[in-house]
ZAGU-306578 format. One record per residue (C-alpha): residue number from 1; residue in one letter; x, y, z. Coordinates in steps of 0.25 Angstrom, whole numbers, plus 5000, padded with zeros to 4 digits. Layout:
REM residues N
> NUM_A_X_Y_Z .
...
//
This chain:
REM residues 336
> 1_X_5520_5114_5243 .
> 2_X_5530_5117_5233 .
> 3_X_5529_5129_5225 .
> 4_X_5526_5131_5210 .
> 5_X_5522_5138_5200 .
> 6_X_5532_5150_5201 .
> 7_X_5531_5154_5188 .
> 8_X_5517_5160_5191 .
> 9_X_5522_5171_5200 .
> 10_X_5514_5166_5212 .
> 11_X_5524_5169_5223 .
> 12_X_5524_5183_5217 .
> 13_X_5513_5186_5222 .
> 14_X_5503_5188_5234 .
> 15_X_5491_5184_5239 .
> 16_X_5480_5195_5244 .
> 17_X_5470_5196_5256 .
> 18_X_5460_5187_5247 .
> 19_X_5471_5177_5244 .
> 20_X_5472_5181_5229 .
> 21_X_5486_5184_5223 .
> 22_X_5491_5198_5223 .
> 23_X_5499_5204_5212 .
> 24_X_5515_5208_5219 .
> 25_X_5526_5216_5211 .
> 26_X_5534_5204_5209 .
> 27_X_5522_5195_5201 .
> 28_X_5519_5209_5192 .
> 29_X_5536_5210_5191 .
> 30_X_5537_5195_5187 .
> 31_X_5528_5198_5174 .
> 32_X_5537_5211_5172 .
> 33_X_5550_5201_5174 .
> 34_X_5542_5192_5164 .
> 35_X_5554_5187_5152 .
> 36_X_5543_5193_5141 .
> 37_X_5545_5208_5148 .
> 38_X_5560_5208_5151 .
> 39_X_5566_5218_5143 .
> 40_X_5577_5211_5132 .
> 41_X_5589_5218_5126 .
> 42_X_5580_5224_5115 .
> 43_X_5572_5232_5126 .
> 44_X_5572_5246_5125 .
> 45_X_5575_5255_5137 .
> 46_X_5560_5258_5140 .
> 47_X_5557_5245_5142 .
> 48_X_5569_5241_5150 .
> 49_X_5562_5251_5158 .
> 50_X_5550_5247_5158 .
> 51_X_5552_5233_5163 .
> 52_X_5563_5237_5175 .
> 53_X_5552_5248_5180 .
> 54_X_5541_5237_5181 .
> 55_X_5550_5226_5187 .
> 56_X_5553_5238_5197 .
> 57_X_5538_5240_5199 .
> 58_X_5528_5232_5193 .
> 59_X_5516_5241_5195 .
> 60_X_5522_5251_5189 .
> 61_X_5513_5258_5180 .
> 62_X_5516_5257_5165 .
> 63_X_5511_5270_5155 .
> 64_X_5508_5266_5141 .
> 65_X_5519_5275_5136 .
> 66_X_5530_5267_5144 .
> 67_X_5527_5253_5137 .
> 68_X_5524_5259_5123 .
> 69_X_5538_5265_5125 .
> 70_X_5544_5250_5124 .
> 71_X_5553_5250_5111 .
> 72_X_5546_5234_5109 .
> 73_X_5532_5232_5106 .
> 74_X_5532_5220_5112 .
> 75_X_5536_5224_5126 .
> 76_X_5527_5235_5125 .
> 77_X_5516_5222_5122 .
> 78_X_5522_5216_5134 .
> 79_X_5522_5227_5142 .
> 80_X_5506_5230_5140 .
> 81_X_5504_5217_5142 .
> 82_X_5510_5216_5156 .
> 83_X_5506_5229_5162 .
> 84_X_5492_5228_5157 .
> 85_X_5491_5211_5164 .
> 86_X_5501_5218_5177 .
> 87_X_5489_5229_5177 .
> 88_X_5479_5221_5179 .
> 89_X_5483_5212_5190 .
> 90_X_5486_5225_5197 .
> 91_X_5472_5228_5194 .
> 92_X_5468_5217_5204 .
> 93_X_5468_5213_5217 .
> 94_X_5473_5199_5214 .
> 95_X_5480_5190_5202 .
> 96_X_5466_5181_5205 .
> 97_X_5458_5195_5201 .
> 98_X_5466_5199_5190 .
> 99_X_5464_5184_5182 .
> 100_X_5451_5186_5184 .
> 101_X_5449_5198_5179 .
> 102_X_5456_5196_5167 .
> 103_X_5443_5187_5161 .
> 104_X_5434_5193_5170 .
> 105_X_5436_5209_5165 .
> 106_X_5442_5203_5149 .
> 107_X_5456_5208_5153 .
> 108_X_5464_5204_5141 .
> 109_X_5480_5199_5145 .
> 110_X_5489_5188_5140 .
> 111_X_5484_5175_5143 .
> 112_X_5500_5173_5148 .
> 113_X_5496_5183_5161 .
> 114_X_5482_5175_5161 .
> 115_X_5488_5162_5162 .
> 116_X_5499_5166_5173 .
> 117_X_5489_5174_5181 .
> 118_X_5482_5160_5182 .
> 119_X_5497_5153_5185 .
> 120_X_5498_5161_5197 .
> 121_X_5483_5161_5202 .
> 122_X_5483_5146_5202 .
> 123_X_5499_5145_5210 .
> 124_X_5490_5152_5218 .
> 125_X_5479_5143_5220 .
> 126_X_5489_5131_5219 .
> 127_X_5498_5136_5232 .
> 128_X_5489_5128_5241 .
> 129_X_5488_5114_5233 .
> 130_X_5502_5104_5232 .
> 131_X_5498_5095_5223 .
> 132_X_5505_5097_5210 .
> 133_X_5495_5092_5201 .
> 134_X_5486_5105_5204 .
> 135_X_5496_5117_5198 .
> 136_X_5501_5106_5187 .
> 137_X_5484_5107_5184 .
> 138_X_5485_5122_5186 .
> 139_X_5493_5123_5174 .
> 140_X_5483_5119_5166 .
> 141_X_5476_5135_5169 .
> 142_X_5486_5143_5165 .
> 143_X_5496_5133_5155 .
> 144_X_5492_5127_5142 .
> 145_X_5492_5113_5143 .
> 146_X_5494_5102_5132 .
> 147_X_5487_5089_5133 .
> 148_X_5492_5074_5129 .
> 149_X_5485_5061_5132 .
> 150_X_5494_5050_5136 .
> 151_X_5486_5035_5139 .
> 152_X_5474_5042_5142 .
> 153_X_5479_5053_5151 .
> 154_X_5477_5067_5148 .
> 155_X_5492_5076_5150 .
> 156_X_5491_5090_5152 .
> 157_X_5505_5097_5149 .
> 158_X_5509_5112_5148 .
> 159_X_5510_5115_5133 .
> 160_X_5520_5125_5134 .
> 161_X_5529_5115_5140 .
> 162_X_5525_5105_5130 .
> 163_X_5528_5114_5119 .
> 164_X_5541_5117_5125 .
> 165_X_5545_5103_5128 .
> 166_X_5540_5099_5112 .
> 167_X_5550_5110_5108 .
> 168_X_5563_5108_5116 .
> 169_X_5559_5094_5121 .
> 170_X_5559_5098_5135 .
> 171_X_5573_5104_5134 .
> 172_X_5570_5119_5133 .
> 173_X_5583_5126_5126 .
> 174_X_5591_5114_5127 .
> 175_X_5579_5107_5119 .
> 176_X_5579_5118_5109 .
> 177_X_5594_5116_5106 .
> 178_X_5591_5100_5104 .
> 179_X_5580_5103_5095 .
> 180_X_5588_5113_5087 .
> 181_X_5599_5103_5085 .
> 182_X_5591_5092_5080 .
> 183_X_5594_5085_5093 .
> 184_X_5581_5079_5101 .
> 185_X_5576_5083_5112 .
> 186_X_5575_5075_5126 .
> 187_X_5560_5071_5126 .
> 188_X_5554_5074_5139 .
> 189_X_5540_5070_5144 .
> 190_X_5534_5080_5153 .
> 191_X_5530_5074_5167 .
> 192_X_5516_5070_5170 .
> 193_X_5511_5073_5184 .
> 194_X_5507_5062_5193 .
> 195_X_5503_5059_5206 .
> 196_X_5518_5054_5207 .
> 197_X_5525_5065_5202 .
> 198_X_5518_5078_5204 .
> 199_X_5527_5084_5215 .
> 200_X_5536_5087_5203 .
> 201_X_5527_5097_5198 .
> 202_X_5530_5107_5209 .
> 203_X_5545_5109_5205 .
> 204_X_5541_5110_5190 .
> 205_X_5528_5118_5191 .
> 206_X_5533_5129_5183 .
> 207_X_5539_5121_5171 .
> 208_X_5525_5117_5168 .
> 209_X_5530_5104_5163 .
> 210_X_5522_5091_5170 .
> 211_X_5509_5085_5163 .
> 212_X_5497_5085_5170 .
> 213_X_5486_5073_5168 .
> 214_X_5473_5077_5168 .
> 215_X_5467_5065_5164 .
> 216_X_5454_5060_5172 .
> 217_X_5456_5057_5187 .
> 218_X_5473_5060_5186 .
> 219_X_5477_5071_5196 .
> 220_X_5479_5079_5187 .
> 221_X_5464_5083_5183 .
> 222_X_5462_5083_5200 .
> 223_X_5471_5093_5200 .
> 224_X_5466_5102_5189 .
> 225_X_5452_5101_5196 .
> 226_X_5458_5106_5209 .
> 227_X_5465_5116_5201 .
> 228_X_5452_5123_5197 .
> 229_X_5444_5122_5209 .
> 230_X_5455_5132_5214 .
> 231_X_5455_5140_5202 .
> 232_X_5441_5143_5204 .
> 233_X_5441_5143_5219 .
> 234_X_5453_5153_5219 .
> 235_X_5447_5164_5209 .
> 236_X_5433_5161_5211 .
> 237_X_5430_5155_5224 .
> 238_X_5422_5147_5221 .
> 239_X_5423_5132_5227 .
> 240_X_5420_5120_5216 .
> 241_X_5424_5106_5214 .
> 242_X_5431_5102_5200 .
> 243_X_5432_5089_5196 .
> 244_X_5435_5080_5182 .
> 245_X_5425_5074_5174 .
> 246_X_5426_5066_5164 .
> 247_X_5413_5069_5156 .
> 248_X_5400_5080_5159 .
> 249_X_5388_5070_5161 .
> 250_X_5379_5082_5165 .
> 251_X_5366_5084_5160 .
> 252_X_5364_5097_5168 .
> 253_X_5378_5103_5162 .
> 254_X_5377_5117_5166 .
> 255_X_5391_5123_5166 .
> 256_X_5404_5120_5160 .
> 257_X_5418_5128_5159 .
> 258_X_5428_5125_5150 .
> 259_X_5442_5128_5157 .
> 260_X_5447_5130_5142 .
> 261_X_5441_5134_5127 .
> 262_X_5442_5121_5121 .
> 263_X_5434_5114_5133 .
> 264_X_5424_5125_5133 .
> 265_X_5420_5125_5119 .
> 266_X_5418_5110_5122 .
> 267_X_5412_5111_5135 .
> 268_X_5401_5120_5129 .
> 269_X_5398_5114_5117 .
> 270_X_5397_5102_5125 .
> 271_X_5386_5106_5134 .
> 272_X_5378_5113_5122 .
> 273_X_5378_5099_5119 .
> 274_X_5387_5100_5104 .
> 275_X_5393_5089_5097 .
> 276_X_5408_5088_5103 .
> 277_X_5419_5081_5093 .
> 278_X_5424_5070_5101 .
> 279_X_5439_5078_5095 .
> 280_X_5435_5091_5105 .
> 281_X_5428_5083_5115 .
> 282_X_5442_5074_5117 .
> 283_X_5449_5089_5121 .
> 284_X_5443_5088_5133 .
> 285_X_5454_5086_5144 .
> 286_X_5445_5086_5155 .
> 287_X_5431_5088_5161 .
> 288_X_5428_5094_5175 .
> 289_X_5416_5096_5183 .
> 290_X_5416_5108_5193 .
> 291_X_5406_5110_5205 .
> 292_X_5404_5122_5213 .
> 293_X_5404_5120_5228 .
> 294_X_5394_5131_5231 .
> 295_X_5385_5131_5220 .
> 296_X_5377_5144_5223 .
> 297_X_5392_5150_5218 .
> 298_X_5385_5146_5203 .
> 299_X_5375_5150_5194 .
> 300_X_5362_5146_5199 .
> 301_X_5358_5140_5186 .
> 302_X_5371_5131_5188 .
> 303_X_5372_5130_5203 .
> 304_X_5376_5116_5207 .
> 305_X_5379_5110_5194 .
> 306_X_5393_5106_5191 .
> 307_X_5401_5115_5180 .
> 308_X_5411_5107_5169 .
> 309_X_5423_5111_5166 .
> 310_X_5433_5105_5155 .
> 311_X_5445_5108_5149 .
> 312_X_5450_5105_5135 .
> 313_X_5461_5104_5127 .
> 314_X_5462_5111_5111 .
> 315_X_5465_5103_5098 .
> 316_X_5479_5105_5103 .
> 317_X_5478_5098_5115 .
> 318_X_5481_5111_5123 .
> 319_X_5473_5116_5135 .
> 320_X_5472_5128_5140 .
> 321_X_5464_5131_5151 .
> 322_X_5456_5144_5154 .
> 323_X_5455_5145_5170 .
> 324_X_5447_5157_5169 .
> 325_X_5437_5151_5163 .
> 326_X_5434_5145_5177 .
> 327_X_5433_5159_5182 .
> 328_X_5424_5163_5173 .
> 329_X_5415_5153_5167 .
> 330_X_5408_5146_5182 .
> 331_X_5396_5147_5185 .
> 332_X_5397_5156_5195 .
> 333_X_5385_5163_5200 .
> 334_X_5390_5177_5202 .
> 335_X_5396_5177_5187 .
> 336_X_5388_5183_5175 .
//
């Protein structure tokens, strides 16, 4: 199949006896060789230092005293930052582990490093499937995505590159130079993936630049289900089935996960049986309904029944997923 995604840092690394991914010198020297650490012209001689000592050796310890020597407050920020996050993945036997750990023991980083960490867990649950639809239905777990409808259907597009593309019109510099001299921008129309087209996902899977239909029976939603099962599958091991809904006709609702904040406030206040506006009911994107395989893995108040899921976009038709919240809000019979 062809290879994508990277940007995530994926064939940095290696894999463990158990199959997870193992941190490697070169995945901890890319953050290091990250543009935000590079030193500039302004750079002081310490910091020079500093960055040419990690690239050289990445697990090189880093005493307080060395960073608060850094002339700028900032890349001394920076610096904390990285070591603290490049710390903690040392701290584990596996990139899986160290995501887990993050929500699980309240370790506080960037979300940036929470969002690749997810980026290169999922390249990694990804190496096995070649249908494109899946890591464009990925994105949605570790990129922000902004939603249009167009004659009913319901367009999931990356919002950074709707925001760049509403800026420069698609043109990137060149853009920004036609915009500055009054002169219009070319208007371009991102391409929506279809069963026709999708192979042209793989050569463009790092521009993050298709839209995604996620509209009721498209592909895309499919996708998006399979996507989770493996999420779950990989960092939980536990087996279930995911599959759209189009409403939650269940008069023995016993559990529900939002996969965002905006569908889990909705979600709950839904199942206590509050009044809904029909505004904030509408920003449902999607309904899901997920069932376990073995159910003797789930609380035995809830064994057997099915659990909703549902994600949601805000009043600014953005949604952002939480993936964790998958992790960590199940059923699951050995959690407190």
């Amino acid at each position: 199949m062809p290879d994508f995604w990277l940007s995530s840092g994926y064939h940095l690394l290696k894999r463990n006896a158990a199959g997870r991914l193992a941190v490697t010198d070169d995945f901890l020297r890319a953050y290091i060789a990250r543009p935000e650490m590079r030193p500039v012209e302004e750079s002081c001689a310490n910091e020079i230092a500093l960055h040419e000592a990690l690239l050289a050796e990445p697990r090189l310890p880093a005493a307080a005293d060395r960073i608060a020597a850094l002339a700028d407050p900032d890349a001394q920020d920076n610096y904390r930052h990285l070591l603290a996050f490049r710390d903690h993945l040392l701290a584990h036997d596996s990139i899986e582990e160290a995501y887990l750990s993050l929500f699980r023991d309240g370790v506080r980083v960037p979300p940036l490093f929470v969002e690749q960490l997810a980026h290169v867990i999922l390249r990694s649950i990804l190496d096995v499937s070649d249908d494109p639809f899946r890591p464009r239905a990925a994105e949605l777990l570790f990129r922000s995505q902004r939603l249009t409808q167009r004659d009913g259907a319901l367009m999931l597009a990356d919002e950074d590159t709707v925001e760049m593309y509403a800026e420069t019109g698609g043109l990137g510099a060149l853009g920004q130079l036609l915009q500055q001299s009054a002169t219009p921008a070319r208007a371009i129309e991102l391409d929506v993936l279809t069963e026709a087209n999708a192979a042209l996902y793989w050569a463009r899977s790092d521009s993050f630049d298709t839209v995604l239909d996620v509209s009721f029976t498209r592909p895309g939603l499919d996708a998006l289900c399979r996507v989770l099962e493996g999420w779950v599958r990989h960092m939980l091991g536990v087996d279930a089935r995911i599959q759209p809904v189009q409403r939650i006709n269940d008069a023995r609702w016993a559990w529900h996960v939002g996969l965002d904040a905006e569908a889990s406030g909705i979600l709950n206040d839904l199942y206590k049986g509050a009044e809904v506006a029909e505004a904030r009911l509408a920003r449902l994107v999607s309904l899901f309904r997920m069932e376990f395989a073995d159910p003797s893995l789930m609380r035995p108040a809830v064994a057997g029944r099915p659990v909703y899921l549902g994600m949601a976009v805000d009043d600014k038709n953005t949604l952002r997923l939480k993936p964790q919240n998958l992790l960590f809000n199940l059923p699951l019979a050995d959690s407190s």
